[in-house]
C-alpha positions in Angstrom: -24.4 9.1 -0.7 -27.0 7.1 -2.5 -30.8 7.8 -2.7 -31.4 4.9 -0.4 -30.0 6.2 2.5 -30.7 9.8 2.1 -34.2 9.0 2.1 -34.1 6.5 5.2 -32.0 9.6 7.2 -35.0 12.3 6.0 -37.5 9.8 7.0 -36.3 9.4 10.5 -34.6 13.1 11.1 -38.5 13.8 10.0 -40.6 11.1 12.1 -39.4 12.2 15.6 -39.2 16.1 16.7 -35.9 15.0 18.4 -33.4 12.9 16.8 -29.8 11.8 18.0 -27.3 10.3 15.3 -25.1 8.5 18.3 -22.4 5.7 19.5 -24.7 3.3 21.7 -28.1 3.7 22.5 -30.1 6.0 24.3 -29.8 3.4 27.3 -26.4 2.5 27.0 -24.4 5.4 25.3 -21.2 3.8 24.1 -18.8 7.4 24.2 -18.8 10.3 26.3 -20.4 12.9 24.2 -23.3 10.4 22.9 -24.0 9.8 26.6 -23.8 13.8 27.6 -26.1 14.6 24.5 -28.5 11.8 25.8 -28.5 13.2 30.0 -29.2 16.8 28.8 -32.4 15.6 26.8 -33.3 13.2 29.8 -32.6 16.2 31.7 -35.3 18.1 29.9 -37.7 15.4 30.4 -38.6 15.2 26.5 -39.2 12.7 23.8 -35.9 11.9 21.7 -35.3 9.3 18.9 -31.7 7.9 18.4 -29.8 5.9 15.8 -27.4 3.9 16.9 -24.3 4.3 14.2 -22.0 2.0 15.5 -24.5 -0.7 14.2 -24.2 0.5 10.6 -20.7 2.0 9.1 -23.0 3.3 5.9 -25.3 5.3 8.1 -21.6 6.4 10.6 -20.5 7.5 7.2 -23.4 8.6 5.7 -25.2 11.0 8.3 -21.5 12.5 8.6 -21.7 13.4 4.5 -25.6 14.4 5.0 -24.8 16.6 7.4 -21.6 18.2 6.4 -20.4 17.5 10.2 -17.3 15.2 10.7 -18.2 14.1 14.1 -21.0 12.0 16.1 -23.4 12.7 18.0 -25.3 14.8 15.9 -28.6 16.4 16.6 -31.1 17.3 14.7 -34.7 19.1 15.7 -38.1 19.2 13.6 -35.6 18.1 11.0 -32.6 20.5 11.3 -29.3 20.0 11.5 -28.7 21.5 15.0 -25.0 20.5 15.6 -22.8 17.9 18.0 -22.2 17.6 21.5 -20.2 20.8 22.5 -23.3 22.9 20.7 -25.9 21.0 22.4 -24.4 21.5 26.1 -24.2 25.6 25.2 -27.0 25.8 23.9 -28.9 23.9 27.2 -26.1 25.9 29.6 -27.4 29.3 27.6 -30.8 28.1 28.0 -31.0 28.6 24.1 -31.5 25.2 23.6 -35.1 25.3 25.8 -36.4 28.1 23.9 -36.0 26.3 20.2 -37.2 22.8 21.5 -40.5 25.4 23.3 -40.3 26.7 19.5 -39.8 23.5 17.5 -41.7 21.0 19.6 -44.0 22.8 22.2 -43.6 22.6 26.2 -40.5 21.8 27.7 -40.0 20.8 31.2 
């Protein structure tokens, strides 16, 4: 990956305390997971960033390398890696995912 890009995927992993690597945007998910990672955030009524990859196949590649995770969406909180889809919905159905955003960002909803 070149420097370039690393440093645009640290800026914005670092500039919002919620950010989604995803297919489609945060109004109009283009994939199932993307769109099931995006409901359970609405759900919790907190601010998320998102990246749209299918508008850039460097960044689709890129955040895949960055992360060391072959699949999209990825999540990542106060700039860690958290993981994909099937983590995230665990992790709100454990109620583990409130805690570390109460942790990581302050109040939940």
């Amino acid at each position: 990956m070149d420097a370039a890009l690393k440093n645009r995927i640290m800026q914005e992993i670092t500039s919002s305390p919620i950010m989604i690597y995803m297919k489609g945007t945060r109004e109009m998910p283009q994939c199932g997971f993307s769109n099931q990672v995006v409901q359970i955030f609405k759900t919790l009524d907190v601010p998320f960033a998102t990246s749209n990859v299918l508008e850039d196949q460097t960044l689709r590649d890129g955040i895949k390398e960055y992360a060391n995770w072959p699949t999209i969406p990825q999540v990542y909180v106060a700039g860690e890696f958290i993981g994909g889809c099937d983590i995230i919905t665990e992790m709100y159905q454990s109620g583990e995912l409130q805690t570390l955003l109460k942790e990581k960002c302050g109040d939940v909803s």
